[in-house]
C-alpha positions, 0 to 999 in steps of 0.5 A: 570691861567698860563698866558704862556698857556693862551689866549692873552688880545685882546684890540680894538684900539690904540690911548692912552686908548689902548695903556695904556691898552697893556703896563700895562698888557704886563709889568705883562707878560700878552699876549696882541694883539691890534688890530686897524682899521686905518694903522698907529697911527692917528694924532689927534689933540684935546687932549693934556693936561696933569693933575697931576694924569695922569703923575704919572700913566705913569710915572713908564712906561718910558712915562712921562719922554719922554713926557718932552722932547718935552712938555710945563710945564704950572705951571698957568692957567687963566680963563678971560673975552675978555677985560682981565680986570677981570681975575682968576689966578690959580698957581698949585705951591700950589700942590708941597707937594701932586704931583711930577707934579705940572702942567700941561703938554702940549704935543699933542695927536699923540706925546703921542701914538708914546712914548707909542708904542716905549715902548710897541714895544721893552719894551714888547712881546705885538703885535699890528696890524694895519689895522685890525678892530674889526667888532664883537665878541661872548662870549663863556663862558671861552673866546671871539672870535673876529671877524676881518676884514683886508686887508687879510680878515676875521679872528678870534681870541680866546681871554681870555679878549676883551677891547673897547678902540675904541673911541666914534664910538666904534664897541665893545660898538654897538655890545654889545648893551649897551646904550650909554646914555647923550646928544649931545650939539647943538653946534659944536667946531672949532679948529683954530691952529696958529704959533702967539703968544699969550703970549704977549696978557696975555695969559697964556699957558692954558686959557678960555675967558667967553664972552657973545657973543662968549667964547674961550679956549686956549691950547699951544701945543709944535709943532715943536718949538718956539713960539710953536702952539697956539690952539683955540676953538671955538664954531660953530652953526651946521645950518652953513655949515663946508664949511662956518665955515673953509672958511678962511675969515670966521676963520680969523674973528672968530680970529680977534674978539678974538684978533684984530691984523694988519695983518692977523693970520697964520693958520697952522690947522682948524678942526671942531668936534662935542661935546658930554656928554655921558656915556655907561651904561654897562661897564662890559658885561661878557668877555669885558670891555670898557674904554676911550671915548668908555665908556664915551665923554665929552666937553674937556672944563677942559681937562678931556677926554684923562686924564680920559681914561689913568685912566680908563686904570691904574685902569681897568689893575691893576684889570685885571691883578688879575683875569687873574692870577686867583688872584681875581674873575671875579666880581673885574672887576665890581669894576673897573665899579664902581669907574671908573663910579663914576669919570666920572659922579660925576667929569668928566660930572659935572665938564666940563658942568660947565665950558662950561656954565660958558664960555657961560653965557650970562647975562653980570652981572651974567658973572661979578659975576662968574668972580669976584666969581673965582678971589677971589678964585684964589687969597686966597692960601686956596681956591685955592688950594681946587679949584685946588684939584678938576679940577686937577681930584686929588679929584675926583679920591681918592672919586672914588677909595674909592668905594668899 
């Protein structure tokens, strides 16, 4: 197919899967126009953290080098109980010889899509349309037409490929029908943000706190400078009103408990969302794809959501790129399915359960164990860096990429 005369990839939604996906088919000459609800890039302020893999797919598109700019290296990471008397210390200098990246890079979500939208907008020919919402599509064999929705009204567009990058609510997913199977845990998470700093206090910039009455992650995120912005989940009962959860009285002693301190925490955001462990069971429906959180939702208790989506984008894309050139038949694309299926539920689902329920673990002995269980495994260079293979996602994806 002579990609000149052809139709456009359309691609539904602009947060980071989206943009991955435009950016790495624009750079192979393909057409791509994006389409997005909201009238400008949203300022999420979940995902942020960034593993190893991911910054080696977006390195040869200019990002990973603009990320550093402004980002966090975080060399170490610790999961610890509240007293910090017994904590696991993990170094990912011990995958200097396997990745150019040996760390994790902070840098918050709505920082990452502003350098991945520079990049499109004067790197590429793509076009990206804000406030034009996808409300539906038809498959017509040799094309999709997508029906949208913007301030001028209702339009359709000839589209040789759509892709779902529309988030967890995704309209593209609905409207193919496919389920959306997993479960939503009984609990929400509170997002406390705060300018006090919690390196003093042990923490490194990457931390899990395994409490019997009450667990808690820690994320620095770079903001607008030192000391930079400590972010804290929490878990909330969803009994509780929101209203009750935010109040401030309510959050500063959900802080206070975390870390005792004379005077009260300066809070710069709260938020609360729900966490959910699903994956869509059809992937791959004729002309349309979907990747990122429209295809699957995890806890980020391991930070594997964004990550898995920019991976969901590279692997969807390269293949993609083949059959749109007519290199490759339509069914590469289920390869793409199942490689990419294979990461998210042998790794992504597995591994974040498990990290949840070893935060939560309620018997104090059992608790105990698991720490003493995971210093161990910190403090041997062997284990560690087997540890260390695996949350990194590295293991995971070379399993998932060995599908055939």
């Amino acid at each position: 197919m002579n990609s000149k005369d052809s139709l456009p990839v359309v691609v539904s939604g602009a947060g980071p899967t989206g943009l991955m996906c435009a950016l790495a088919l624009a750079k192979q000459g393909i057409k791509v126009i994006v389409l997005e609800s909201e009238l400008a890039l949203t300022h999420d302020l979940r995902a942020g953290s960034y593993h190893p893999p991911t910054m080696e797919m977006m390195a040869p598109y200019g990002i990973t080098a603009r990320m550093h700019e402004t980002g966090i290296k975080v060399p170490h990471w610790q999961v610890r109980n509240r007293e910090g008397d017994r904590v696991a210390r993990f170094d990912l200098g011990l995958l200097a010889d396997v990745t150019p990246y040996p760390y994790r890079l902070h840098l918050e979500q709505h920082r990452l899509t502003p350098i991945q939208w520079d990049i499109l907008r004067h790197e590429t020919d793509a076009v990206v349309r804000f406030g034009h919402k996808v409300i539906g599509f038809e498959q017509r064999g040799d094309h999709v037409r997508v029906q949208v929705e913007s301030s001028h009204g209702a339009e359709t567009i000839d589209a040789a490929w759509l892709i779902g990058c529309d988030g967890g609510r995704s309209t593209v997913r609905k409207v193919l029908g496919t389920e959306f199977e997993g479960f939503t845990w009984p609990e929400q998470f509170l997002v406390v943000s705060t300018t006090y700093d919690l390196a003093p206090h042990g923490f490194t910039p990457n931390a899990y706190v395994a409490d019997t009455a009450e667990w808690a992650a820690i994320f620095k995120m770079p903001d607008v400078g030192p000391p930079g912005l400590w972010r804290v989940v929490f878990p909330a009962s969803t009994e509780v009103a929101d209203e009750a959860i935010l109040d401030p009285a309510s959050v500063e002693a959900r802080m206070q408990y975390f870390v005792p301190k004379d005077d009260p925490y300066p809070i710069k955001y709260k938020s609360i969302y729900r966490v959910h462990q699903r994956v869509a069971a059809d992937w791959h429906v004729g002309r349309v794809l979907l990747a990122g959180d429209a295809a699957h939702l995890n806890n980020p208790l391991g930070a594997f959501g964004l990550n898995s989506g920019i991976h969901d984008a590279i692997n969807l894309t390269e293949k993609l790129g083949r059959v749109y050139r007519g290199e490759a038949d339509q069914s590469l694309m289920e390869l793409y399915v199942r490689q990419r299926k294979h990461a998210t539920v042998q790794q992504v689902q597995a591994m974040s359960i498990r990290n949840k329920k070893l935060l939560e673990e309620r018997d104090p002995m059992v608790q105990r164990k698991n720490l003493e269980d995971l210093a161990a495994t910190a403090n041997n260079p062997v284990t560690a860096r087997d540890y260390l293979l695996n949350t990194t996602m590295i293991n995971g994806l070379k399993a998932a990429n060995a599908v055939g």
